[in-house]
C-alpha positions in Angstrom: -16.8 8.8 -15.9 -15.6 12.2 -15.1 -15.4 15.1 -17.8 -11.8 15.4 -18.8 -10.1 16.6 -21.3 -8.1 14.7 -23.8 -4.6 16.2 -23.4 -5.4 15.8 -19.7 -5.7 11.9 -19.3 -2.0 10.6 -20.2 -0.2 11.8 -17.0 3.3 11.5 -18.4 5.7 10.3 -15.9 8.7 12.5 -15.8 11.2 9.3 -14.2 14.3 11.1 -15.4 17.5 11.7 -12.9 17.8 15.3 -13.9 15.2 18.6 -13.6 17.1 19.3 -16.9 16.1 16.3 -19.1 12.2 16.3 -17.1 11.9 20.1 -18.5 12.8 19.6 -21.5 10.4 16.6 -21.7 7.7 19.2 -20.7 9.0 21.3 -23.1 8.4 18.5 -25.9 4.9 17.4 -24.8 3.6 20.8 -24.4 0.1 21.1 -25.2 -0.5 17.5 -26.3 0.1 16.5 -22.8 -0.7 18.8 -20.1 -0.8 16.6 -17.0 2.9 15.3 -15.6 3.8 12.9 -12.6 7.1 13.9 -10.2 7.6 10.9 -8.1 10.6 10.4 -5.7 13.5 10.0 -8.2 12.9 13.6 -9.9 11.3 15.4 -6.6 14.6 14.4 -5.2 16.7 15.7 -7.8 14.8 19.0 -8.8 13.1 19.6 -5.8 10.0 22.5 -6.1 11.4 24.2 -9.0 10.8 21.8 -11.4 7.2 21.6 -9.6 7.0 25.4 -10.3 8.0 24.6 -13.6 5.4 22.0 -15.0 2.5 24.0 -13.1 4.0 27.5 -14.4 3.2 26.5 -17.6 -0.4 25.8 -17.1 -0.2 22.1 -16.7 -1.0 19.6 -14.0 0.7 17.7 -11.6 0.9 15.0 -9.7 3.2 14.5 -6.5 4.0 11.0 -6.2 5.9 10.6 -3.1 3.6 8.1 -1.5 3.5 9.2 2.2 4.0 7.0 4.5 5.0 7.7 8.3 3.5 8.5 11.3 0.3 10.4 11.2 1.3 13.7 12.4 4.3 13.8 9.4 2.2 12.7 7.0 0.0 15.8 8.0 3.1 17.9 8.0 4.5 16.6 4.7 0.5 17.0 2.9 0.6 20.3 4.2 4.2 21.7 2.4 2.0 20.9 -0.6 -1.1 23.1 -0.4 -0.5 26.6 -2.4 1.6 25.0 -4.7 -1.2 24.5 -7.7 -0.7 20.2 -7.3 -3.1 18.8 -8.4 -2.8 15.1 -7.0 -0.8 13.5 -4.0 -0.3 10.1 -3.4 -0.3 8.3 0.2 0.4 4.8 1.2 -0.7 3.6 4.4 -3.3 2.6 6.9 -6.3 4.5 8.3 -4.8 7.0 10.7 -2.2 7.8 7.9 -5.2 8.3 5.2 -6.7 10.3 7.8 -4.3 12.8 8.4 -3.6 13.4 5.0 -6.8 14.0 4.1 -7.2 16.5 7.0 -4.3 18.4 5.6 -4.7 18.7 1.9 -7.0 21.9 1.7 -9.2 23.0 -0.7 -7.4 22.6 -4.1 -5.1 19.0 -3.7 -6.8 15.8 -4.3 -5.0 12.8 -2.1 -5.1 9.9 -3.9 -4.6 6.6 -2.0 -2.1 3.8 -3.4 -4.1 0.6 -3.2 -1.3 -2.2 -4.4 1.5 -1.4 -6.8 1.7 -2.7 -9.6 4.5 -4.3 -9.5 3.2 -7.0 -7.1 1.1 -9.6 -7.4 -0.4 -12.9 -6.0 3.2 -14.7 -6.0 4.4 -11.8 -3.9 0.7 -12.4 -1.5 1.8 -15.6 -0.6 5.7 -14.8 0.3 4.1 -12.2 2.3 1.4 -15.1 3.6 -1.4 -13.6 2.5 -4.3 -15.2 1.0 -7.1 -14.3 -1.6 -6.7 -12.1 -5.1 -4.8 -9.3 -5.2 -8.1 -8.0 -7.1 -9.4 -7.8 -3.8 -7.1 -6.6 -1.6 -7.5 -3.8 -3.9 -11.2 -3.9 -3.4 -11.0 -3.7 0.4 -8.5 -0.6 0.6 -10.4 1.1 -2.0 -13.7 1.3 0.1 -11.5 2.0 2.7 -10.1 4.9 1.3 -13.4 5.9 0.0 -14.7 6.1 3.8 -12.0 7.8 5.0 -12.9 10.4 2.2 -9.8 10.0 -0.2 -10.7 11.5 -3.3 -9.3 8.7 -5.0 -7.3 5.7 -5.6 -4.0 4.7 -7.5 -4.8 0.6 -9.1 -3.7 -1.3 -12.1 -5.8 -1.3 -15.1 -6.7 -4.7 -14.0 -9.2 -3.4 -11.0 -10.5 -0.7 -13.1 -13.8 -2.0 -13.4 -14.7 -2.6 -9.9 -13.3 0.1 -8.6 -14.8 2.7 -11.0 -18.3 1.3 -9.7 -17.6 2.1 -5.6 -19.1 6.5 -6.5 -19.4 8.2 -9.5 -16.8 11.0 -8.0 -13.9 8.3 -6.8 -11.1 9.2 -8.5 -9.0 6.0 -10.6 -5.7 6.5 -11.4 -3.8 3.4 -13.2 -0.1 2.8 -13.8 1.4 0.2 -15.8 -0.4 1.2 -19.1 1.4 -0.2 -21.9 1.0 -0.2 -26.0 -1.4 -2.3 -27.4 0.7 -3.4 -30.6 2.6 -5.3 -28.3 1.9 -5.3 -23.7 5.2 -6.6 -23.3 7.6 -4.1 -25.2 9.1 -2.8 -21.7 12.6 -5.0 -21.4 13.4 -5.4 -18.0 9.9 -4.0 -16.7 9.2 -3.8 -13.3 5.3 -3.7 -14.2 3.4 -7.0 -13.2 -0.4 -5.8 -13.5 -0.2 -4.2 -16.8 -3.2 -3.3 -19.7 -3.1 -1.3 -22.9 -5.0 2.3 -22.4 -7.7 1.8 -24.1 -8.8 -1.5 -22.0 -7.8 1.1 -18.6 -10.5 3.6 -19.7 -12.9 1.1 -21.2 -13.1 -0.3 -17.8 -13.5 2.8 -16.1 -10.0 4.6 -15.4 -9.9 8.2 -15.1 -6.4 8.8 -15.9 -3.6 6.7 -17.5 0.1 6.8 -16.2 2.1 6.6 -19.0 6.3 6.8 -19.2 8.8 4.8 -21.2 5.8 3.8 -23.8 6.2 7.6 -24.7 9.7 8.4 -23.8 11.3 5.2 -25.5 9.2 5.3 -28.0 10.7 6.4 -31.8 8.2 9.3 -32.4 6.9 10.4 -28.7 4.6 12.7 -29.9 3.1 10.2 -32.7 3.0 7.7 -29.8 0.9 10.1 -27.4 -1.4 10.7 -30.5 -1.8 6.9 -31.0 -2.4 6.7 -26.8 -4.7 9.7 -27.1 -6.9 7.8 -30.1 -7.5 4.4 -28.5 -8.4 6.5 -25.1 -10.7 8.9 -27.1 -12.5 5.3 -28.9 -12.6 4.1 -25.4 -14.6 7.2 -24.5 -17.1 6.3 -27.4 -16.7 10.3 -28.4 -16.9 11.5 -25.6 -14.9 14.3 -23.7 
């Protein structure tokens, strides 16, 4: 388990459509959460300043674009992040993609590689005629992440465990975390794979990705300091 701090394992997801409402989200969460995820929907819409913003602060961030091109863009595209104070990238893609984003990240960015969303699962293995356990195709691009020297992976909750035994430096980033009064409170969610915190970092996450369980929530800030508790018990005390 890596030393982290507290405020530092909820990565809020900042899925807004406007750099306006995602600052002022910041704004709200400042302090009690200091790690923040941009994906496509608000990189799109607020480009680096609202990057600039979040890491201007002293916070964290992770760029969630999932690469996924050719090599040599993926190289290109890494390499527009580097001297921006990101923290983590996300890539999606075979070896010679991994590759070349890991070539390009420099000294300070951490490229984390997406194993399977979350949103799929074994119904959507067999449309795709696949066989097996989606628990293991997860498996099999972990270690191949790990060998192509990925710092870390992006899994459900549900893989946790396995994945968290591979090296004690891999990096295990989960999605689909959601509140354990009640796993299903999401209407309309697009989340398959889902756990509560608290089963995430039990079973060896690093980080939870957390967004409308905060942001829909009646009291966000109460509801970060409920997600903070069950993560800290998880820890056992520690760090």
């Amino acid at each position: 388990m890596h030393d982290i701090p507290l405020n530092e394992r909820i990565i809020f997801a900042l899925d807004f459509s406007t750099p306006q409402e995602a600052r002022a989200w910041v704004d709200r969460l400042d302090g009690q959460v200091r790690f923040f995820k941009v994906g496509l929907q608000l990189f799109l819409a607020g480009w680096w300043p609202i990057i600039d913003y979040i890491t201007d602060r002293g916070n964290k961030v992770m760029v969630d674009l999932k690469f996924f091109d050719i090599p040599e863009t993926v190289a290109l595209a890494v390499a527009q992040l580097r001297d921006r104070h990101v923290t983590f990238a996300t890539v999606h893609g075979n070896d010679p993609i991994i590759r070349a984003a890991v070539a390009s990240r420099g000294d300070d960015l951490k490229i984390l590689a997406v194993t399977v969303l979350t949103s799929f699962d074994e119904t959507d293995m067999r449309a795709m005629g696949m066989q097996g356990r989606v628990e293991d195709l997860v498996l099999m691009r972990a270690r191949k992440a790990l060998d192509l020297h990925c710092d870390g992976v992006v899994a459900s909750a549900r893989e946790a465990r396995v994945l968290s035994g591979l090296d004690r430096n891999f990096i295990v980033v989960t999605p689909g975390i959601r509140p354990g009064a009640n796993i299903d409170v999401i209407q309309n969610d697009d989340q398959k794979r889902v756990a509560t915190a608290r089963a995430a970092i039990s079973d060896g996450a690093d980080y939870v990705v957390i967004g409308r369980p905060i942001s829909r929530a009646p009291d966000p800030l109460a509801a970060v300091a409920e997600i903070q508790r069950e993560i800290g018990e998880a820890l056992g005390g520690r760090p």
